[in-house]
C-alpha positions in Angstrom: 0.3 33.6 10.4 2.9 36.5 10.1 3.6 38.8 13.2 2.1 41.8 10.7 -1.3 39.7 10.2 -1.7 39.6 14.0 -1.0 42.7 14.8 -3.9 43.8 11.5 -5.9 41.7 13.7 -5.8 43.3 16.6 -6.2 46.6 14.8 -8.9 45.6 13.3 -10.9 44.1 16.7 -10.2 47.4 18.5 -11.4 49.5 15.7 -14.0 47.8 13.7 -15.7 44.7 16.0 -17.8 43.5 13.3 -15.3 43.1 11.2 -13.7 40.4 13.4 -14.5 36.9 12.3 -14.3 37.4 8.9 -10.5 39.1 9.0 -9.7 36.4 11.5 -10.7 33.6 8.7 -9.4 35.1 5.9 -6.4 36.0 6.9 -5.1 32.3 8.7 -2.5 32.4 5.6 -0.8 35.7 5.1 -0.6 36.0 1.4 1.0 40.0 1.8 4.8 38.4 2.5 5.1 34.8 0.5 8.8 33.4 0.5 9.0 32.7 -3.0 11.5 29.9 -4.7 12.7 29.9 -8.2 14.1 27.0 -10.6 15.1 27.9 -14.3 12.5 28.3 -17.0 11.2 24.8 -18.3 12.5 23.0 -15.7 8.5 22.4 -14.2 10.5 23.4 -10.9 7.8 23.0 -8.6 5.7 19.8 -10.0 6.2 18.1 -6.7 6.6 19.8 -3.4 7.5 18.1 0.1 8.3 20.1 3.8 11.2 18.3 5.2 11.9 18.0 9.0 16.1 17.8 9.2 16.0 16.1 12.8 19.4 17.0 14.1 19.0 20.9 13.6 15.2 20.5 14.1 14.5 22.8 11.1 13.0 23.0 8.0 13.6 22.4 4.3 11.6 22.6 1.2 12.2 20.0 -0.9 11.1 20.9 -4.8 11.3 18.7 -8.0 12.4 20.0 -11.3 11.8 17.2 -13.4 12.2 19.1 -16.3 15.8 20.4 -15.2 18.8 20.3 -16.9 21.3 17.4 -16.1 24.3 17.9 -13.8 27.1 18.6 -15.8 29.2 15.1 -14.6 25.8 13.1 -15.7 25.8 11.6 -19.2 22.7 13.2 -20.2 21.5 16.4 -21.7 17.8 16.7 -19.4 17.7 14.2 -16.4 15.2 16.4 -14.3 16.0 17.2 -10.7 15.3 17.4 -6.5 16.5 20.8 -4.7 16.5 21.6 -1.1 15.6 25.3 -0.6 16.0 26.9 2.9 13.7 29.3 5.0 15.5 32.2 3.8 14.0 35.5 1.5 17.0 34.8 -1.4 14.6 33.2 -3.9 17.7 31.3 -5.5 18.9 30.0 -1.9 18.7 26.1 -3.0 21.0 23.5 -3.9 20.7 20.0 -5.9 20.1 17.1 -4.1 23.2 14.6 -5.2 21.1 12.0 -6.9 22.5 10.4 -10.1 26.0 8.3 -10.2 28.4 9.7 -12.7 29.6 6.4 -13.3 26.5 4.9 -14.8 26.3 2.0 -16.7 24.7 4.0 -20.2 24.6 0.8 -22.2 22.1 -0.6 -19.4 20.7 2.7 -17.8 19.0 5.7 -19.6 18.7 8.6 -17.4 18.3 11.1 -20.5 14.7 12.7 -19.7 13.7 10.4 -16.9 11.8 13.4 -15.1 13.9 12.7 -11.8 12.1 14.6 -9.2 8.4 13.7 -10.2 7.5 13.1 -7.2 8.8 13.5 -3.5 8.2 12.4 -0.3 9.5 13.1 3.0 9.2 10.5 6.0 9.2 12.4 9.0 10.2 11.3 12.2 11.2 9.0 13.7 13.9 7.9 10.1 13.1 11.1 8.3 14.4 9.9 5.2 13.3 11.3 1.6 11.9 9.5 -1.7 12.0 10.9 -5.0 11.2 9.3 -8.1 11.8 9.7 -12.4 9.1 8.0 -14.0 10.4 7.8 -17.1 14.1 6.1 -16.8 14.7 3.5 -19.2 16.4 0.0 -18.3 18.2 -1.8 -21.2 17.8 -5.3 -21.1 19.1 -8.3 -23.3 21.7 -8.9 -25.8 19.3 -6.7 -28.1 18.9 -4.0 -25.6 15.5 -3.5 -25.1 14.4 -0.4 -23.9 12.0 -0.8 -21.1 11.0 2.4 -18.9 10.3 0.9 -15.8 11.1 3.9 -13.8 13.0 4.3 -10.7 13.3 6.0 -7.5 16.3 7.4 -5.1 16.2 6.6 -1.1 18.1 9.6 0.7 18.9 10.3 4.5 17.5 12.8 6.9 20.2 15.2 5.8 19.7 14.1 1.9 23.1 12.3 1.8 23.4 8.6 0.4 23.5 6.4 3.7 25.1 3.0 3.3 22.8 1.3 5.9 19.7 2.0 3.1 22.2 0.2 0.1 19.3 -3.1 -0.2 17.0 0.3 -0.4 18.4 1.6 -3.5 16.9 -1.1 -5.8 13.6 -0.1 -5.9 13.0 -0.1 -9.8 13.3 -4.3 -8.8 9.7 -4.6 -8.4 9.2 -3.3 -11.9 11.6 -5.1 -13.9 10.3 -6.9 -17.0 10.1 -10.2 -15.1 8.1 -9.2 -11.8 5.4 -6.0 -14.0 5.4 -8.1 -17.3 3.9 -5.9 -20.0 3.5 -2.6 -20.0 5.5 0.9 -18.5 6.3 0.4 -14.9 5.8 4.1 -13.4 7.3 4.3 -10.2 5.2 8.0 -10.3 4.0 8.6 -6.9 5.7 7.9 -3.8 5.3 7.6 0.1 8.0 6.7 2.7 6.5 5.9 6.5 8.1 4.6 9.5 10.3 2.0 7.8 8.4 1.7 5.0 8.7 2.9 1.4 5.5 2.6 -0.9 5.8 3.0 -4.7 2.8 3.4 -6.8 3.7 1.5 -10.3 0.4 2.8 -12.8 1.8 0.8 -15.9 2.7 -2.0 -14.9 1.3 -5.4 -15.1 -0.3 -4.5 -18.6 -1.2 -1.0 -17.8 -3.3 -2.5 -14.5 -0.3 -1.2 -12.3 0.3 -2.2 -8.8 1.6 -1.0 -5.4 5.0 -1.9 -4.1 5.5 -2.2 -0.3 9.5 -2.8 1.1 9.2 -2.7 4.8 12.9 -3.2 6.7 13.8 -4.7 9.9 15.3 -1.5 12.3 17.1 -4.1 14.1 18.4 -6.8 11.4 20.6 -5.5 8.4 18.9 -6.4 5.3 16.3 -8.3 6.6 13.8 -7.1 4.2 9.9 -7.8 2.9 8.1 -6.5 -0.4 4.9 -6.8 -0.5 2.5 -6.3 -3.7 -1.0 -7.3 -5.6 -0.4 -10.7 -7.1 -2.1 -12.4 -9.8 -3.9 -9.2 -11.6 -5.9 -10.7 -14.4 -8.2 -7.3 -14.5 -6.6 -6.1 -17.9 -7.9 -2.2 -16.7 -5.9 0.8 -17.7 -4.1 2.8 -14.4 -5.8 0.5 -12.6 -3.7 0.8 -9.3 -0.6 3.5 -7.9 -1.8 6.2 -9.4 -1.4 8.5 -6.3 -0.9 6.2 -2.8 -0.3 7.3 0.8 -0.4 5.5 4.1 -1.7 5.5 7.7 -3.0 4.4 11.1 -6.8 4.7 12.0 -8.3 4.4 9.1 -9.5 0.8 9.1 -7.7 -0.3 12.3 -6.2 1.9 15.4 -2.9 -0.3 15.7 -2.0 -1.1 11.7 -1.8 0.8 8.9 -3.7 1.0 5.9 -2.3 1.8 2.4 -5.0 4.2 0.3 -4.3 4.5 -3.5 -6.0 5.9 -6.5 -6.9 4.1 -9.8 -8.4 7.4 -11.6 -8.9 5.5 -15.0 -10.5 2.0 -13.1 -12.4 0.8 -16.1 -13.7 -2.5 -14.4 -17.5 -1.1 -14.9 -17.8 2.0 -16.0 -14.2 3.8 -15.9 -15.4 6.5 -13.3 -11.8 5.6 -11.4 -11.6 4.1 -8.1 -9.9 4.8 -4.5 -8.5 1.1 -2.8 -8.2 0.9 0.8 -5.7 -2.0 1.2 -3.8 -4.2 4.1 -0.8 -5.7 4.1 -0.5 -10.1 4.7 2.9 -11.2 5.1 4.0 -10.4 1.0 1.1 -9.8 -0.9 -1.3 -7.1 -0.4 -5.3 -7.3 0.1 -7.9 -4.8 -1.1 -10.2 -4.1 2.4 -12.3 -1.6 1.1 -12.9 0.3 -2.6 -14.4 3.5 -3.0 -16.3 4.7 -6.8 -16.3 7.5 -8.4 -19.6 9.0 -9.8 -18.6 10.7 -13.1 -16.9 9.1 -16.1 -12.9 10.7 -16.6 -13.3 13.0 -13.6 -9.7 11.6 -12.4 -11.2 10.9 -9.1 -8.4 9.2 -7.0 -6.0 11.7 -8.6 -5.0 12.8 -5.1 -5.4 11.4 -2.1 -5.0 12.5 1.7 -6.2 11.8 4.9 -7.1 13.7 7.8 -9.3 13.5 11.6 -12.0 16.5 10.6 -13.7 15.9 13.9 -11.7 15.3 16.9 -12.9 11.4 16.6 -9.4 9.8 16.7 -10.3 8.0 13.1 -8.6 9.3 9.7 -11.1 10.5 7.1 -10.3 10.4 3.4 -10.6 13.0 1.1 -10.3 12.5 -2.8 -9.6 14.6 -5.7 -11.3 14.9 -9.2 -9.9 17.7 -10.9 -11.6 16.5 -13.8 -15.2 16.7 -12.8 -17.8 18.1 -14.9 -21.2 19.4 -14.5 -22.4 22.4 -17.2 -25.6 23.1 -16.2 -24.2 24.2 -12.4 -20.9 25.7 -14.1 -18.5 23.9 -11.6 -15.5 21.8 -12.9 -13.2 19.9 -10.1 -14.5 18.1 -7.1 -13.1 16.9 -3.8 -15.0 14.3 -2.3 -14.9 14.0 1.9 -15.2 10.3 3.3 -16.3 10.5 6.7 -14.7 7.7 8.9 -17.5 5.5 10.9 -15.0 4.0 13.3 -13.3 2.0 11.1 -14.6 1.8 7.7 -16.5 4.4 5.3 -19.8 4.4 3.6 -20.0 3.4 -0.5 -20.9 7.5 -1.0 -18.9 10.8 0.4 -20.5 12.2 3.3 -20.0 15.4 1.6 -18.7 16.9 -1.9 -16.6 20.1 -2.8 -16.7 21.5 -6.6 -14.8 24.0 -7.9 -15.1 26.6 -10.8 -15.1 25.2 -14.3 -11.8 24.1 -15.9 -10.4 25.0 -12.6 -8.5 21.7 -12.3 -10.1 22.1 -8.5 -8.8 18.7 -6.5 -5.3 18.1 -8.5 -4.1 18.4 -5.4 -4.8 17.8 -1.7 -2.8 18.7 1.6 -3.9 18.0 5.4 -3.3 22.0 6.6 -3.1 21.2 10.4 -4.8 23.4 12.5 -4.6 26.8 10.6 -7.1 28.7 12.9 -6.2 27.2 16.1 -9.5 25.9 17.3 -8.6 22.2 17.8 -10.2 20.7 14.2 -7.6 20.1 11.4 -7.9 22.0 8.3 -7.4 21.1 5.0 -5.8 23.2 1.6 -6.9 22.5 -2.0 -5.6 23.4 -5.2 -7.2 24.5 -8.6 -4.3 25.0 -10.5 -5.7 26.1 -14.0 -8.3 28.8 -12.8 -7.2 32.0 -13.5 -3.6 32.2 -12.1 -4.1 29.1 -10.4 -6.1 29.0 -7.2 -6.0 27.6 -3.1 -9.0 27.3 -1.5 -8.7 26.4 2.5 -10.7 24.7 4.4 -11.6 24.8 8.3 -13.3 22.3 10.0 -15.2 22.9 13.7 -17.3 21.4 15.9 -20.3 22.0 13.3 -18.4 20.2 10.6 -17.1 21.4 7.0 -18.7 24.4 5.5 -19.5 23.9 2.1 -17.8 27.4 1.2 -14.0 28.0 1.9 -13.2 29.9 4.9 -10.0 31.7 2.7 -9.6 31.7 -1.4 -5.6 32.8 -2.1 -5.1 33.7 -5.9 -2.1 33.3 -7.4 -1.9 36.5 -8.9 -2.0 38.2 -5.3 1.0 35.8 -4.3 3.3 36.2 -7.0 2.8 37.6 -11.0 5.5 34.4 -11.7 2.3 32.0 -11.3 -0.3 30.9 -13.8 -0.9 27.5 -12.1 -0.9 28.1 -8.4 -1.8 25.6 -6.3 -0.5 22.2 -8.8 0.7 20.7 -5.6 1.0 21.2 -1.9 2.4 20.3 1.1 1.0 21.5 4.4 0.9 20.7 8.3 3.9 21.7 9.7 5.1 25.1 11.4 8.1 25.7 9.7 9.2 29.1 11.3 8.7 28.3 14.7 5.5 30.7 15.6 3.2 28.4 16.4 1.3 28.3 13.5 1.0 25.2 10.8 2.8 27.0 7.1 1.3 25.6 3.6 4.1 25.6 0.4 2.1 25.5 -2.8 3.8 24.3 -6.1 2.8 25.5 -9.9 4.0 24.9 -13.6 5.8 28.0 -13.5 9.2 26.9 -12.1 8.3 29.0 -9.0 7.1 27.7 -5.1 5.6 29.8 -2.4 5.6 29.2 1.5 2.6 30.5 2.9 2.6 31.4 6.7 
C-alpha cells in the first residue's frame, strides 16, 4: 500500500465513515502508481515472473523472462529468449540481462536457437537464494547422425545472479532428460522450483510424453556429494502426465519434511480431467502420497499450483488452477479449486471452488499474496489473463474463512493501456519497498510487468 492510499484512507474515515471497509478492501493494492517494466515487442517479456531477495544488500529484484528475446550478440543464435533483472526504480527500461549462455558453445552438439531461455523462473530465497531459469525447447545433438533431441535445459545462478563455481555439478541439469534416462518423447524442463538445497525440475515430455519430476538435493557440507531423485519405472503411457507445474514445501503432509506438489493437467489415466500429485521423497526415487482429480474434462486443472496456511492452523493448504474450466449455463470459465489441509492430508474434493468469467483464462496463474490487509490470515492473488485486458482478482482470508467474492478486482486497463493479458503470471508475498506491506508483480503477454504495492 502506497503512502497516498493511506493517507485516502484516512480521508475517507474522517469524512465519509460508511465508506470505510469497503475503501480499506479495495484499495490493499494501489493500482493509481504501478512501477511498470518493459522488454522489446515479441520478446513475451513477462511470461515468467519471480521477486528476488539479493541477501547481502537485503533488497529487492524482479526477475522477468523474455523467452521470446533476441539472442545476445556474442551467442551463435538469432532468438535464444532471455532472464532480466529489473530494479525498484520508476525508469521502465532500468533492467539488465542475466549472463546465461556460453559464447563458446559446442553448436554441433548444443542448439540454443529458439530454446525459449527464460520460460520459467524461480528464486530460492533464503537461506542460498540462488535463482533457476529454464528454455524448454533447447535441442541436444546426439550420435554420429546428430539427432536432434529437445530435452530442454535449465541455468543454476547465485544470489547476485553470477555463475558460482561451488554450483559447477549443478549446471548439468538437462542430465536427467537425456535420451538414455526420459527415453522417448521431449524432455521439458518447463517449470522450475529451487528450495533450501534443492532444485526440482518438472520434465512434461518425457518418458513417452508421461513426464516426470527431477529432484537434485546437495550436501551444504560435502562438495559434490550429490542425490537425484525421480519416478521410476512409468509404464502409464498418459500424455503430460507429471511436471507440468511443481512447487515444494513443509506442512503439507508432514511438519518436519517436505512434500513436492505437481500438476498433470492432461492425466488421461481415467477420464483426462488432469490430476494434482502430492509426492515424498525415499532415498532416489520418488513416491506418490496423495493424488488429487479434477472434475471437468480439459479444464487444465493442475495448471498452477501454490500453497498457502488460510487459517492460522500451522498446515499448508493447496490451491489449484483450471483456467480452462467450463460451465455455459452459469457463464463462468476458469476455476481455482481451495484444498483445505486436515492436519496432514486433504479430502478427494476441494473444500471450496472459485470460477471466473467466461474465456477469462481465470486460474493460469496462482500467487500466495501474504498478508495484504494486515489482519493475521494470508491472502492469496489470481490471474485471468484473457478477460478483457487481462484481470487480478485478490483474495483475503479471516477468521470466517474465504469469501466466495474477491475482496479487490484490478483490470489491466486501469494499470497500464500496454496490457491485454494482465495477470499471465505472478509472484507475490514479499514487501519489496520496505513499508510494511507484502507487494504483488503481475506478468502479461505484452512484453510489459507491473509491481503492485
Amino acid at each position: 500500500m502506497t503512502i497516498f492510499s493511506q493517507l485516502l484512507l484516512i480521508v475517507l474515515k474522517v469524512f465519509s465513515p460508511h465508506l470505510w471497509l469497503s475503501v480499506c478492501v479495495a484499495m490493499n493494492l494501489d493500482t493509481m502508481f504501478p512501477l511498470l517494466k518493459k522488454g522489446e515487442n515479441g520478446s513475451l517479456f513477462g511470461l515468467s515472473v519471480a521477486l528476488h531477495h539479493h541477501l547481502k544488500t537485503d533488497t529487492y529484484l524482479l526477475l522477468v523472462g523474455a523467452p521470446r528475446d533476441q539472442a545476445e550478440h556474442n551467442i551463435p543464435a538469432n532468438r535464444t529468449g532471455g532472464l532480466y533483472s529489473c530494479s525498484i526504480t520508476v525508469d521502465q527500461s532500468d533492467c539488465s540481462r542475466v549472463k546465461l549462455l556460453d559464447p563458446d558453445l559446442n553448436t554441433s552438439e548444443d542448439q540454443v536457437e529458439d530454446m525459449w531461455l527464460g520460460v520459467s523462473v524461480a528464486s530460492q530465497g533464503c537461506p542460498g537464494g540462488r535463482v533457476l531459469t529454464c528454455g524448454h525447447r533447447f535441442v541436444k545433438l546426439y550420435g554420429a547422425f546428430k539427432l536432434h533431441h529437445m530435452i530442454g535445459r535449465c541455468y543454476l545462478r547465485g544470489n547476485d545472479l553470477q555463475y558460482d563455481d561451488a554450483d559447477m555439478h549443478w549446471q548439468t541439469l538437462d542430465q536427467p532428460c537425456k535420451p538414455a534416462v526420459s527415453k522417448l518423447g521431449f524432455c521439458l524442463s518447463l517449470f522450475c522450483s529451487s528450495p533450501r538445497r534443492k532444485v526440482i525440475v518438472g520434465s512434461p515430455g518425457s518418458f513417452y510424453w508421461q513426464g516426470n519430476v527431477h529432484v537434485s538435493w546437495m550436501n551444504p557440507h560435502v562438495l559434490f556429494d550429490t542425490e537425484r531423485s525421480s519416478f521410476i519405472n512409468l509404464k502409464r503411457r498418459n500424455i503430460y502426465i507429471v511436471g507440468y507445474s511443481v512447487t515444494q514445501t513443509r506442512r503439507l503432509l508432514s511438519q518436519e519434511h517436505d512434500t513436492i506438489v505437481t500438476g498433470a493437467p492432461k492425466d488421461s489415466k481415467d477420464d483426462a480431467c488432469g490430476s494434482v500429485l502430492l509426492i515424498k521423497k525415499q532415498a532416489e526415487k520418488l513416491v506418490i502420497e496423495q493424488t488429487l482429480r479434477g472434475e471437468q474434462i480439459g479444464s487444465y486443472f493442475g495448471n498452477s499450483v501454490t500453497t498457502t496456511d488460510l487459517n492460522n492452523d500451522n498446515w499448508e493448504d493447496l490451491l489449484v488452477g483450471a483456467p480452462f474450466y467450463f460451465d455455459h449455463e452459469d457463464e463462468v470459465g476458469g476455476a481455482v479449486y481451495i484444498y483445505m489441509n486436515q492436519g496432514g492430508g486433504f479430502d478427494s474434493g476441494s473444500s471450496l471452488v472459485l470460477r471466473g468469467p467466461v474465456g477469462s483464462g481465470f486460474g493460469m496463474s496462482i500467487a500466495a499474496a501474504g498478508d495484504l490487509n494486515q489482519d493475521g490470515f494470508q491472502d492469496f492473488a489470481v490471474g485471468a489473463p484473457f478477460h478483457e485486458t487481462g484481470m487480478v482478482m485478490i483474495w483475503t482470508s479471516s477468521s470466517e474463512g474465504i469469501s466466495r467474492e474477491p475482496s479487490q478486482v484490478i483490470r489491466g486497463s486501469t494499470v497500464s493501456h500496454y496490457f491485454t493479458t494482465f495477470g499471465y503470471s505472478l509472484s507475490g508475498g514479499h514487501d519489496v519497498d520496505g513499508n510494511k506491506y507484502p507487494d504483488l508483480l503481475v506478468g502479461s503477454l505484452d512484453h510489459t510487468v507491473a509491481l503492485l504495492r
